[in-house]
ROROTI-213155 format. One line per field, with one value per residue (C-alpha): chain; x negated, y negated, z; residue number from 0. Coordinates in steps of 0.1 Angstrom, whole numbers, plus 5000, padded with zeros to 4 digits. Layout:
# ROROTI-213155
chain c(A, ...)
x c(X, ...)
y c(Y, ...)
z c(Z, ...)
n c(NUM, ...)
END
This chain:
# ROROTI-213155
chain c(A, A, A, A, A, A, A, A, A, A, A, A, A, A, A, A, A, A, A, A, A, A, A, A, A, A, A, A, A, A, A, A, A, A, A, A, A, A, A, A, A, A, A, A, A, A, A, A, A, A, A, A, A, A, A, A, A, A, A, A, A, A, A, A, A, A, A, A, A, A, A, A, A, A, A, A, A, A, A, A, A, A, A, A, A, A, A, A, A, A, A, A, A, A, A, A, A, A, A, A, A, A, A, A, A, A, A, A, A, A, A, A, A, A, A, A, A, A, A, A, A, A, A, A, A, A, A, A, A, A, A, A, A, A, A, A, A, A, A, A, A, A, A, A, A, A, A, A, A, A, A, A, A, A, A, A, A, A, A, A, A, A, A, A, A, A, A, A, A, A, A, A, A, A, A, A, A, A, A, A, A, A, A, A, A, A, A, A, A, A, A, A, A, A, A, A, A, A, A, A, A, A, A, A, A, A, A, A, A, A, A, A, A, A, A, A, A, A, A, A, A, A, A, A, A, A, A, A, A, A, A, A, A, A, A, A, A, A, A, A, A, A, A, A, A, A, A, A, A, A, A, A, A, A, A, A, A, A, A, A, A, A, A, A, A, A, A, A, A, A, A, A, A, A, A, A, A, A, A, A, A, A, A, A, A, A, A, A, A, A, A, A, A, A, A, A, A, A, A, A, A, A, A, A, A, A, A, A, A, A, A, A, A, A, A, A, A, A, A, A, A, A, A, A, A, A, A, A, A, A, A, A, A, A, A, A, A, A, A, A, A, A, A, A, A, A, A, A, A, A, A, A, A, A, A, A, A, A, A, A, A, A, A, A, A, A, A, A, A, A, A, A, A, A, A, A, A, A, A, A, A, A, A, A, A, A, A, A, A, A, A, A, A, A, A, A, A, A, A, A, A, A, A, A, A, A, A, A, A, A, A, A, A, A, A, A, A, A, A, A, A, A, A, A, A, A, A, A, A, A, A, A, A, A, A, A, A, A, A, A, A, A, A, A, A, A, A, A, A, A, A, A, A, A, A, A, A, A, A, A, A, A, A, A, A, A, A, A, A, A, A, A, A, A, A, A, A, A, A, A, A, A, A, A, A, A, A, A, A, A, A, A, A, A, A, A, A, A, A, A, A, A, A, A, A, A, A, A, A, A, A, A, A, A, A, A, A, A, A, A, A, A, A, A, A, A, A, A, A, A, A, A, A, A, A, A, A, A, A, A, A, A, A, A, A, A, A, A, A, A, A, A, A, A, A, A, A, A, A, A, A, A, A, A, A, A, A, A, A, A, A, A, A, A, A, A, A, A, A, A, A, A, A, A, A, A, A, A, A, A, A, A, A)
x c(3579, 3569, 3586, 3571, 3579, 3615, 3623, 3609, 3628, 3660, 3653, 3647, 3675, 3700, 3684, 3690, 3727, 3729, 3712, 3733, 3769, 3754, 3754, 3784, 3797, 3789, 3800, 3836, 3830, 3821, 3853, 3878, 3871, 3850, 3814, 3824, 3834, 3800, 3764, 3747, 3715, 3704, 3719, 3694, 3695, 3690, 3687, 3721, 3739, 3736, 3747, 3754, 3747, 3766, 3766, 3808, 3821, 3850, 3860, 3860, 3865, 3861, 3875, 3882, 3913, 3904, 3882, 3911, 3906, 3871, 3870, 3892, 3874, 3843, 3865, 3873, 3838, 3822, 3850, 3836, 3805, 3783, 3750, 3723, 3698, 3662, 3645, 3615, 3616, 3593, 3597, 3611, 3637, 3645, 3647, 3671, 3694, 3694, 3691, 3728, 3716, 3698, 3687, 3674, 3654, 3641, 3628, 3616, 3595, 3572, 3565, 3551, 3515, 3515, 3518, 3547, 3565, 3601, 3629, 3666, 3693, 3726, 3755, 3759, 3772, 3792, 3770, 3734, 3709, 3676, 3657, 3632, 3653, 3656, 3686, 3707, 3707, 3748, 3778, 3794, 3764, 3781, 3799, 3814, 3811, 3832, 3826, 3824, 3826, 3817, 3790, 3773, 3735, 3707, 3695, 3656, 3675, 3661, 3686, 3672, 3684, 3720, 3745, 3757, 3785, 3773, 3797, 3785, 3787, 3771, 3771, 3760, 3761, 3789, 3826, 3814, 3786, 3804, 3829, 3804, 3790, 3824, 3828, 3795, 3805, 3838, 3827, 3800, 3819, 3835, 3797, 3786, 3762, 3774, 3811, 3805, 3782, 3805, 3831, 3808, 3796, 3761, 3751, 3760, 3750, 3750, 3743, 3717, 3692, 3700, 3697, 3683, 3698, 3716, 3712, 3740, 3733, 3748, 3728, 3694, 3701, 3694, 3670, 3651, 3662, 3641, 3612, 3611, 3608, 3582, 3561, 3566, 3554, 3525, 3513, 3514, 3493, 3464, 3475, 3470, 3495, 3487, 3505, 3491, 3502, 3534, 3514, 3475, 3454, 3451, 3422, 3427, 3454, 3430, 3403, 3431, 3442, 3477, 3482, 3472, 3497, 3520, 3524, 3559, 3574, 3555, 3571, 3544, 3535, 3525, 3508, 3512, 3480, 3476, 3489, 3488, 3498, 3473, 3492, 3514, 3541, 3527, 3545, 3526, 3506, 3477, 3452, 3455, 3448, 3416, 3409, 3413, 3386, 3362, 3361, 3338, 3311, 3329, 3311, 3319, 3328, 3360, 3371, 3396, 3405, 3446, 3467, 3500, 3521, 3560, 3553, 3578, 3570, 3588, 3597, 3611, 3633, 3661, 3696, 3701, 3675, 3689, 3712, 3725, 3703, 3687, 3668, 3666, 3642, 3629, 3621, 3607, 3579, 3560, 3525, 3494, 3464, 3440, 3404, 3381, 3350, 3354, 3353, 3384, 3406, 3426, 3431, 3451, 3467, 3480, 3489, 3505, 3528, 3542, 3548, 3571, 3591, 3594, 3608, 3635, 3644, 3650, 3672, 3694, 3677, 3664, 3632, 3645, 3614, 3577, 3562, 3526, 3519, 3492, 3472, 3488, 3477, 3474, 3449, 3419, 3389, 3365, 3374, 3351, 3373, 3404, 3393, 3382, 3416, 3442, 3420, 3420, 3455, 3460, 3437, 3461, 3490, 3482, 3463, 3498, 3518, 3540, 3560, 3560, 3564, 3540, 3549, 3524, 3512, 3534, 3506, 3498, 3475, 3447, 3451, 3473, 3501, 3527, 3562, 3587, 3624, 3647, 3688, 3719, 3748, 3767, 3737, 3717, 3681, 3663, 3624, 3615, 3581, 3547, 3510, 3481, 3446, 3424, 3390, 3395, 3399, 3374, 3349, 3369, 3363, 3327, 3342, 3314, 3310, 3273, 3271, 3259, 3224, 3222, 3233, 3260, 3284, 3320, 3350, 3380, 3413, 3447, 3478, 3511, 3547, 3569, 3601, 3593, 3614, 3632, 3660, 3661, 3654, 3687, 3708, 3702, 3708, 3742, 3753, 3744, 3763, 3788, 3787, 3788, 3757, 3735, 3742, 3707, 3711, 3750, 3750, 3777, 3774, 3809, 3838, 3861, 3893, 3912, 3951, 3962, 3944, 3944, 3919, 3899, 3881, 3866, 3859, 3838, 3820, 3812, 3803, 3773, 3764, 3760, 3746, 3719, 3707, 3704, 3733, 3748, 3789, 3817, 3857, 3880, 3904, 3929, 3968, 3974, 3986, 3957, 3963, 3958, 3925, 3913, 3924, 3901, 3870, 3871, 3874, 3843, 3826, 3820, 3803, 3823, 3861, 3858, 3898, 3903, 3933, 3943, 3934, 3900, 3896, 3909, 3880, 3849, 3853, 3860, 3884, 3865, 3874, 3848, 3851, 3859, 3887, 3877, 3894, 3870, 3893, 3878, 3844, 3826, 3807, 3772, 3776, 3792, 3759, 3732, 3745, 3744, 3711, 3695, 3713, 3694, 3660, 3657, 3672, 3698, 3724, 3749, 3774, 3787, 3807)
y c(7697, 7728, 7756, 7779, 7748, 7745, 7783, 7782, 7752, 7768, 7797, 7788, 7764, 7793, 7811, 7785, 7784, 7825, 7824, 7794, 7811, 7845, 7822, 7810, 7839, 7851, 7826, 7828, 7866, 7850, 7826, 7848, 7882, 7873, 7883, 7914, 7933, 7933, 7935, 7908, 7928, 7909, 7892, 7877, 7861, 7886, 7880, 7886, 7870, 7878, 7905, 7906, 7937, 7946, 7972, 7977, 7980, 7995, 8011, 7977, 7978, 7956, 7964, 7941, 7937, 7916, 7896, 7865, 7857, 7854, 7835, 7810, 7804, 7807, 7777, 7758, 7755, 7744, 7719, 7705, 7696, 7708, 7697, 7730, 7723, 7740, 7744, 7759, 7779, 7801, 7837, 7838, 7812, 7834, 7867, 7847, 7833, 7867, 7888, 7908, 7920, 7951, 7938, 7908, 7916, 7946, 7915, 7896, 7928, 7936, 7900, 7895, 7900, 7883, 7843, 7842, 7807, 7819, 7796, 7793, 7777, 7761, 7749, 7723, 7737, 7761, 7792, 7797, 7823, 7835, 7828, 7821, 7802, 7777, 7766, 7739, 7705, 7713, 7736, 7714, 7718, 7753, 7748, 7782, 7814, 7851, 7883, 7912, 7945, 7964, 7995, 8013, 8007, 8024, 7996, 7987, 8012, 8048, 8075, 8085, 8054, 8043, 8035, 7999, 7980, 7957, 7928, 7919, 7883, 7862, 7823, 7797, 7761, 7757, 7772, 7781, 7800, 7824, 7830, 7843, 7864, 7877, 7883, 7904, 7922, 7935, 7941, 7961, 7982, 7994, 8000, 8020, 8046, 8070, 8066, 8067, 8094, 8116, 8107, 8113, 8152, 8138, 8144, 8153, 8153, 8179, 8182, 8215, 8189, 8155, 8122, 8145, 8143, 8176, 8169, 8183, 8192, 8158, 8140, 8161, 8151, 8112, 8123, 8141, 8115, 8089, 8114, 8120, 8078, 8075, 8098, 8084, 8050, 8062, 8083, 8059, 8039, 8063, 8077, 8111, 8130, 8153, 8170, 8173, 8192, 8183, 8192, 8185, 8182, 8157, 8151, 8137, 8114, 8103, 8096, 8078, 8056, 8070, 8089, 8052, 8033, 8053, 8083, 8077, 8078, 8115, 8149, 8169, 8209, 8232, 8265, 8299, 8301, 8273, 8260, 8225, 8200, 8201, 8188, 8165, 8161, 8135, 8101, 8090, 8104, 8081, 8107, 8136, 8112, 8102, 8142, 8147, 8116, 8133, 8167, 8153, 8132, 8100, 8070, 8038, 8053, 8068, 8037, 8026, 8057, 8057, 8086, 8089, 8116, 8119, 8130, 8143, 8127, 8128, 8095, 8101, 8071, 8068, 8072, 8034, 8034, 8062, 8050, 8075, 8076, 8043, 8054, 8092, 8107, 8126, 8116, 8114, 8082, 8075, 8064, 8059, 8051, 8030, 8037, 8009, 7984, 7952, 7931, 7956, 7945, 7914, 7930, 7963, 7945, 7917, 7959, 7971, 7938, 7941, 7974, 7968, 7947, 7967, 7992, 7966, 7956, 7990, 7995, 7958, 7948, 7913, 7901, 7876, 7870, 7883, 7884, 7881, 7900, 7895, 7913, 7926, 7935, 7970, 7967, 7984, 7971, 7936, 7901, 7905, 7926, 7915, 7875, 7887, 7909, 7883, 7863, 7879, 7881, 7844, 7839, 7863, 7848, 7816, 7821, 7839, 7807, 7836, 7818, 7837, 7838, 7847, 7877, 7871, 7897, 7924, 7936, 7976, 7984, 7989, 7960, 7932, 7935, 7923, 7934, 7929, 7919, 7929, 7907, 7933, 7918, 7913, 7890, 7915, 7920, 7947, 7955, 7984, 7982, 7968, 7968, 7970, 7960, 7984, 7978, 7999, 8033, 8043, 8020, 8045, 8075, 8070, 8072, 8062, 8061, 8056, 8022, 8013, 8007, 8043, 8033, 8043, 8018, 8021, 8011, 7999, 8013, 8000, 8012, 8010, 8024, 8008, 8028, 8033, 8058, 8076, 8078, 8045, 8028, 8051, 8046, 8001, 8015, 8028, 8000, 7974, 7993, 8005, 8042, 8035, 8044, 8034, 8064, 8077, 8083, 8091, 8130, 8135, 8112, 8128, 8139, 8158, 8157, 8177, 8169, 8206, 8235, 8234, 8213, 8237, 8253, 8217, 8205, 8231, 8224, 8189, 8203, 8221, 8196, 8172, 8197, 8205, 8167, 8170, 8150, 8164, 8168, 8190, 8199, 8192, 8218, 8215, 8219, 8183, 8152, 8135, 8101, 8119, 8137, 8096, 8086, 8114, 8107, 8069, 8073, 8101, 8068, 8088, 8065, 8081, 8104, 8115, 8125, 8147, 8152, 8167, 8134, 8138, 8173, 8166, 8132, 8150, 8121, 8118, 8091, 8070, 8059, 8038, 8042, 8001, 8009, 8000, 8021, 8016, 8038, 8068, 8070, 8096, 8120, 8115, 8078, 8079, 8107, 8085, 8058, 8074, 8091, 8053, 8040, 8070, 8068, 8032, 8032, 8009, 7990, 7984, 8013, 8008, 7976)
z c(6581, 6565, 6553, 6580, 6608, 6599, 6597, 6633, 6642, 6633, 6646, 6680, 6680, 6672, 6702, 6727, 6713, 6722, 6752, 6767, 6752, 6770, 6804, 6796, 6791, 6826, 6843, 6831, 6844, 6871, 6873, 6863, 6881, 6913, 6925, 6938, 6908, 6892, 6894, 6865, 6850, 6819, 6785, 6762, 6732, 6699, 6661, 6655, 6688, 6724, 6751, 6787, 6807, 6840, 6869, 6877, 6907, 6928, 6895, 6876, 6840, 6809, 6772, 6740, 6754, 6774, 6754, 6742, 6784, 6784, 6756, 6767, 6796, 6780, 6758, 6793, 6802, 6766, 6765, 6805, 6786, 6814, 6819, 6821, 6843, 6852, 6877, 6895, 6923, 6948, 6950, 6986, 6976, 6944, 6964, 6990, 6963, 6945, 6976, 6965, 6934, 6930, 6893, 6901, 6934, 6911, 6883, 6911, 6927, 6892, 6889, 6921, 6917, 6883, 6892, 6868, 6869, 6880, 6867, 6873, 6852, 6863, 6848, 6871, 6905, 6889, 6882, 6885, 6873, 6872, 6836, 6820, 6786, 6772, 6771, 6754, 6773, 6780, 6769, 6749, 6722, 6718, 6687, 6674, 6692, 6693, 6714, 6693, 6712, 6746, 6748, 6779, 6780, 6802, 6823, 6805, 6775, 6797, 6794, 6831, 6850, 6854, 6825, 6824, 6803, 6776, 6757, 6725, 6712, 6687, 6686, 6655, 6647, 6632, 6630, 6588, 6599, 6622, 6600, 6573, 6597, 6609, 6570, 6568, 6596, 6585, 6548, 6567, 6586, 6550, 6533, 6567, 6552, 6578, 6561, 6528, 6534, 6546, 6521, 6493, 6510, 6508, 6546, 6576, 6612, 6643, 6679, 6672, 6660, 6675, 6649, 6622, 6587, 6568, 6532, 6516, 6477, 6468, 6488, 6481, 6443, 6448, 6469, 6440, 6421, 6443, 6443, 6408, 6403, 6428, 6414, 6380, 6390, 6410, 6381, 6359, 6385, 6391, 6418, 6428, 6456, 6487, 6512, 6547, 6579, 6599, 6630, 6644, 6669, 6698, 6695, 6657, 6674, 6701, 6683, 6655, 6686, 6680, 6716, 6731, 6710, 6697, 6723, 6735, 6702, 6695, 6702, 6718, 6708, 6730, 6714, 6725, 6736, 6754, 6789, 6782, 6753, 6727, 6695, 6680, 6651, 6629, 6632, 6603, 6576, 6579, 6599, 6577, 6544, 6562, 6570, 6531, 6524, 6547, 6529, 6505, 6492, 6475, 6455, 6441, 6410, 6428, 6438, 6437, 6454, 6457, 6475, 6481, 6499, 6502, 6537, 6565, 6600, 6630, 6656, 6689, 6685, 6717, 6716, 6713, 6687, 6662, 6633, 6609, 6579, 6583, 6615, 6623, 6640, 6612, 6576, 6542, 6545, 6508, 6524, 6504, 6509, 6485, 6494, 6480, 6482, 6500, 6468, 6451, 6483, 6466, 6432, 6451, 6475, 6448, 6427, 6451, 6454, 6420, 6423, 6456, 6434, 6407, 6428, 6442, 6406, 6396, 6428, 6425, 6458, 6464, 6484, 6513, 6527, 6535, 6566, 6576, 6609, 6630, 6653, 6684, 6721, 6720, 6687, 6681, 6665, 6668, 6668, 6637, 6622, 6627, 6616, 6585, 6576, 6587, 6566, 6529, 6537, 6539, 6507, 6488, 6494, 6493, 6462, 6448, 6462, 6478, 6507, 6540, 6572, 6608, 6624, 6654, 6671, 6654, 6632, 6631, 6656, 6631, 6608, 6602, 6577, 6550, 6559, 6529, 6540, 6512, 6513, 6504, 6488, 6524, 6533, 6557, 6555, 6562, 6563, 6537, 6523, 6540, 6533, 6558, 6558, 6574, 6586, 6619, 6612, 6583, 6608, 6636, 6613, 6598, 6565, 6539, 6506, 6481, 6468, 6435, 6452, 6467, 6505, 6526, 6531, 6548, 6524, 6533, 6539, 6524, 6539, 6525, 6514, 6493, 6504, 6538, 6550, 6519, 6540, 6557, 6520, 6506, 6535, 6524, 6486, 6497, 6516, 6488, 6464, 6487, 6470, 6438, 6427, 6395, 6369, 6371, 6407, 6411, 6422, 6399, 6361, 6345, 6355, 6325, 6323, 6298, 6295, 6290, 6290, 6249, 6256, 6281, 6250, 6240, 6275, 6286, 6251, 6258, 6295, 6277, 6255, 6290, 6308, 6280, 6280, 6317, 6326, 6357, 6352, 6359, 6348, 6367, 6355, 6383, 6378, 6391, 6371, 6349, 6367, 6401, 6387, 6378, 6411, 6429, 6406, 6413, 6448, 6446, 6427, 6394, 6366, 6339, 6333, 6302, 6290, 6266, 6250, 6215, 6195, 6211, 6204, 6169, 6165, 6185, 6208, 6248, 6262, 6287, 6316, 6343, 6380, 6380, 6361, 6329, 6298, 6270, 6250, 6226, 6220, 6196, 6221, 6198, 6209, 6243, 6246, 6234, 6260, 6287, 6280, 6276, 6303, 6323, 6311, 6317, 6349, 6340, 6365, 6348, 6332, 6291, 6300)
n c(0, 1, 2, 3, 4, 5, 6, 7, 8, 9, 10, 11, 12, 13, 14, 15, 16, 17, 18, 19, 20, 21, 22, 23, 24, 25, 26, 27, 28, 29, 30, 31, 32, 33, 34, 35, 36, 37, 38, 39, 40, 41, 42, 43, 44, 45, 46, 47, 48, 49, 50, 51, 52, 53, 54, 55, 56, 57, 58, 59, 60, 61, 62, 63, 64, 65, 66, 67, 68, 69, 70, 71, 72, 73, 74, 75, 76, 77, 78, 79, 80, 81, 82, 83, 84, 85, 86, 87, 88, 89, 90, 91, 92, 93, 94, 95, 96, 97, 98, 99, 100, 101, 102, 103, 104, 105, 106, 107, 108, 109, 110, 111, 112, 113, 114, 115, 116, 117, 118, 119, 120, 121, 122, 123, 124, 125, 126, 127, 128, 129, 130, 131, 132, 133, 134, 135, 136, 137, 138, 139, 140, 141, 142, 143, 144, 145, 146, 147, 148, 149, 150, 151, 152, 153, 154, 155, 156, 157, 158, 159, 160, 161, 162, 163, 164, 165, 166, 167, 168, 169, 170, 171, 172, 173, 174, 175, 176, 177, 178, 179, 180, 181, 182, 183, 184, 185, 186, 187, 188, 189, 190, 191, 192, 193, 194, 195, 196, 197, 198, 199, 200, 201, 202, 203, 204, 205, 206, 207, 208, 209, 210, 211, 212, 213, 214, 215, 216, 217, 218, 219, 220, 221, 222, 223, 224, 225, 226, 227, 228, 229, 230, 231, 232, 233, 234, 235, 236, 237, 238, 239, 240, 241, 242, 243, 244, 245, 246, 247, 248, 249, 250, 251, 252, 253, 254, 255, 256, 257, 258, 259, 260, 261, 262, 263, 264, 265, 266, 267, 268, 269, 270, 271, 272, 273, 274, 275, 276, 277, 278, 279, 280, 281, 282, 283, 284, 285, 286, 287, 288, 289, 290, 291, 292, 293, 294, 295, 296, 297, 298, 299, 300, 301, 302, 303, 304, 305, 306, 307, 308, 309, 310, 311, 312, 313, 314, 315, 316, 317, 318, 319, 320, 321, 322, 323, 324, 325, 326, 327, 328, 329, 330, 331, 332, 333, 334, 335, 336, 337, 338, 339, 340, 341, 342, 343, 344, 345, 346, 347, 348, 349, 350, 351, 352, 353, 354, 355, 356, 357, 358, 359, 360, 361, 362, 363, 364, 365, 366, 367, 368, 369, 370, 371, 372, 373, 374, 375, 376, 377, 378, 379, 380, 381, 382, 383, 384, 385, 386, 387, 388, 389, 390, 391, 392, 393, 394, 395, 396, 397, 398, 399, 400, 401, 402, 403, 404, 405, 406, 407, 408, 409, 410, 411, 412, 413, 414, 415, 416, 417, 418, 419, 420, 421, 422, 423, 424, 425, 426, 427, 428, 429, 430, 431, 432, 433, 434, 435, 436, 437, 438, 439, 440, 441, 442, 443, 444, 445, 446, 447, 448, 449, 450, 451, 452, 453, 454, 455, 456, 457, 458, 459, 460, 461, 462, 463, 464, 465, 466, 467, 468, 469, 470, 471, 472, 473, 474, 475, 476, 477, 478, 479, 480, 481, 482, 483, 484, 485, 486, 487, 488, 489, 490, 491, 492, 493, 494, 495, 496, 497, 498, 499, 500, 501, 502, 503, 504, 505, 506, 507, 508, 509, 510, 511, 512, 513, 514, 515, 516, 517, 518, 519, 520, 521, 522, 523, 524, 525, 526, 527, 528, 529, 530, 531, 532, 533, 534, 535, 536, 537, 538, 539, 540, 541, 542, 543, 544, 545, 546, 547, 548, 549, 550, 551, 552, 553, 554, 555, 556, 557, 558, 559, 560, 561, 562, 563, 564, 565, 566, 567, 568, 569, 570, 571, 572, 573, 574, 575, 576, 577, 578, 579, 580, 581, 582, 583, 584, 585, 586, 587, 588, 589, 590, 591, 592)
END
């Protein structure tokens, strides 16, 4: 079996474990509270467990309290070992069987005309429901399970029809399995962006701009910080940087194919002198990249052409979509866009690879895996096309030896794609860069360029970030390091602690000296007790607290303290210095010891 095949394998047999624990699940809702109390919508199986979604009624309630009762007779029935059976079934007969619920009568109406196979499961006589699975063969192959929590969720997830409860659960193989995720799930809870966030000061939310992100000046310095790196690196590489309009025409994001694809996740701009909606904010920067290749003549001697923008973009993303810093609906995305002949394609996109993990190195993150995605339904462009890009995709990594995985269908809508999955240190992984192959849009476009031979030929178009979304990419950098950030991107590098204030005179010295060398650090000259001053500076996850005290007044040194607790004692300032600008400048991990 191949490394692909038994990925797949044990992926699908994790789902039929959710999705038969999600039936179970029901059904003890069933057995222990009736068939009047609640409407069943839906519960599917996800990637990190399951969820059942129910309409209350007669002022029926359900909270994690009372979750040690439905699991033990979600228990009773695992322990029955009951067989879960399928079965075909007509439409009449499911409307008849289902005829009580609203949900399911609503399912059973937009399938209608569509000649859809409709399937019901049972666990024996006991419960029965309308699915499509699969399932497990029976319960007792439902070896380690836990419900989690309880939401309220728009039935189909729009804020305009009615809200319904949702319980959380998640299910695995074994017993060791769930308690590791259990484990990543509480150490989460402590690394939450959104928590350390505010208890650093480096952003905030507010209602007068709904799932948008308030830098505070903390936060806009690793910000810079990630700027600054990026366009370093893409200097370096020949690349050259634009900025482009936040808002343009429709008829750039018809002719793009964005208003067909992408429409719903656009906010829409009216002008003043027009009675109809004739712009957009740019969800992506692609289309006013392509504007600036169209300006002018190019030739083959440009090529490759590579460039990049740090652009804002906006993505109407629903409530249930939103997720502090990680997804907001606007935000920083690091496109480029390598312009080049058909025969440069490998060589860039094999570039552009290293350069995605350099950037992880430099960060501490790890690649977990790489996804090929394919084309999707809503593409645009020939079979032609589309063949020949999934294609010199293959060849590339299979000419790299670079395992990966199929995404199908989940390509862009323009090209197909490599989407990099990066592991934290809880375990998680999370999609951050991708590149695109685009044969679509400059065909889309008439983008041309002069061949060698004097005719017009069409290059072709390379999408890709390697951040992503600034935010999104700090918001994993947080989390993996839990706030304490590498010195080169901690807000604040030093904290100074004098003793006394003899030692004010001295302090603020060595304050100038840091500051000078573009170190960013600060006194903390307040009248409380020096131990107390460490305490706040370690929980503010400061690298360094340099104390000074007469002796290191006296010996032009600073007493160091690390944030991990560390005392390395006193260090002459020239040295301490000299570290801490190295450890800087290369980016380093890792503070003195």
């Amino acid at each position: 079996m191949s490394q692909i095949d038994a990925h797949k394998h044990d992926s699908d047999n994790l789902h039929k474990i959710r999705h038969s624990a999600e039936h179970v699940l029901t059904q003890a809702m069933y057995q222990l509270y009736g068939n009047d109390k609640f409407y069943m919508a839906m519960g599917p199986a996800t990637d990190d467990g399951f969820y059942f979604d129910f309409e209350p009624l007669n002022s029926f309630k359900i909270s994690e309290e009372d979750f040690p009762k439905i699991e033990a007779e979600m228990t009773k029935i695992i322990k029955e070992n009951l067989p879960i059976i399928r079965e075909e079934i007509t439409l009449d007969q499911a409307k008849e069987l289902f005829k009580d619920n609203p949900y399911k009568l609503e399912w059973l109406d937009s399938i209608k005309d569509r000649n859809e196979i409709i399937s019901i499961y049972k666990t024996a006589d006991a419960f029965v429901d309308l699915c499509a699975g699969p399932h497990l063969a029976k319960t007792g192959e439902i070896k380690a399970f836990k419900l989690l929590s309880v939401a309220g969720a728009y039935w189909h997830g729009d804020e305009k029809n009615k809200m319904l409860t949702r319980i959380y659960g998640t299910a695995f193989e074994s017993q060791k399995n769930l308690d590791q995720f259990l484990w990543q799930i509480e150490e989460a809870k402590k690394r939450d962006h959104r928590k350390i966030g505010k208890e650093l000061d480096l952003f905030s939310f507010h209602p007068e701009a709904p799932a948008d992100v308030f830098w505070h000046n903390k936060g806009y310095i690793i910000m810079r910080e990630m700027f600054t790196y990026w366009r370093q690196i893409h200097e370096r590489e020949g690349y050259q940087e634009v900025r482009t309009p936040e808002i343009l025409s429709n008829d750039l994001w018809q002719q793009s194919g964005h208003l067909k694809s992408f429409s719903q996740k656009m906010y829409k701009v009216s002008t003043p002198d027009s009675k109809e909606w004739n712009m957009s904010i740019k969800p992506m920067n692609c289309d006013g990249g392509i504007l600036i290749y169209k300006s002018n003549p190019k030739s083959y001697r440009d090529f490759p052409l590579k460039v990049g923008e740090l652009g804002i973009v906006h993505r109407y993303e629903s409530s249930g979509e939103v997720h502090g810093i990680i997804r907001p609906r606007e935000f920083t995305q690091d496109d480029a866009h390598i312009y080049c002949t058909p025969d440069q394609v490998k060589e860039e996109i094999k570039k552009v690879m290293d350069l995605c993990f350099e950037i992880y190195n430099t960060y501490g993150l790890k690649l977990d895996h790489l996804e090929l995605s394919t084309r999707p339904q809503n593409s645009i462009g020939s079979d032609e096309v589309w063949e020949k890009a999934e294609s010199i995709m293959r060849q590339i990594l299979t000419e790299g030896n670079t395992p990966y995985q199929i995404n199908e269908g989940d390509g862009a809508f323009y090209g197909p794609k490599f989407d990099f999955h990066l592991k934290d240190c809880v375990g998680r992984t999370w999609q951050c860069s991708t590149i695109q192959l685009d044969f679509a849009q400059p065909q889309n476009f008439n983008l041309e360029y002069t061949a060698e031979d004097g005719t017009k030929q069409q290059p072709v178009m390379i999408h890709r970030v390697l951040y992503g979304s600034v935010e999104r990419f700090l918001g994993i950098v947080i989390e993996n390091c839990a706030g304490a950030f590498p010195l080169w991107l901690s807000p604040l590098q030093a904290k100074i602690i004098p003793i006394t204030d003899a030692q004010h005179q001295y302090a603020n010295k060595i304050l100038s000296e840091l500051k000078e060398q573009g170190i960013r650090a600060e006194i903390d000259d307040r009248s409380e007790k020096m131990q107390a001053k460490i305490r706040d500076a370690q929980m503010k996850k400061v690298p360094y607290m340099l104390i000074i005290g007469n002796r290191e007044v006296e010996s032009n040194s600073v007493s160091v303290r690390q944030r991990d607790g560390q005392d390395l004692g006193a260090i002459p300032f020239v040295e301490f210095l000299a570290k801490v600008k190295e450890q800087i400048n290369t980016r380093s991990l890792n503070l003195i010891k």
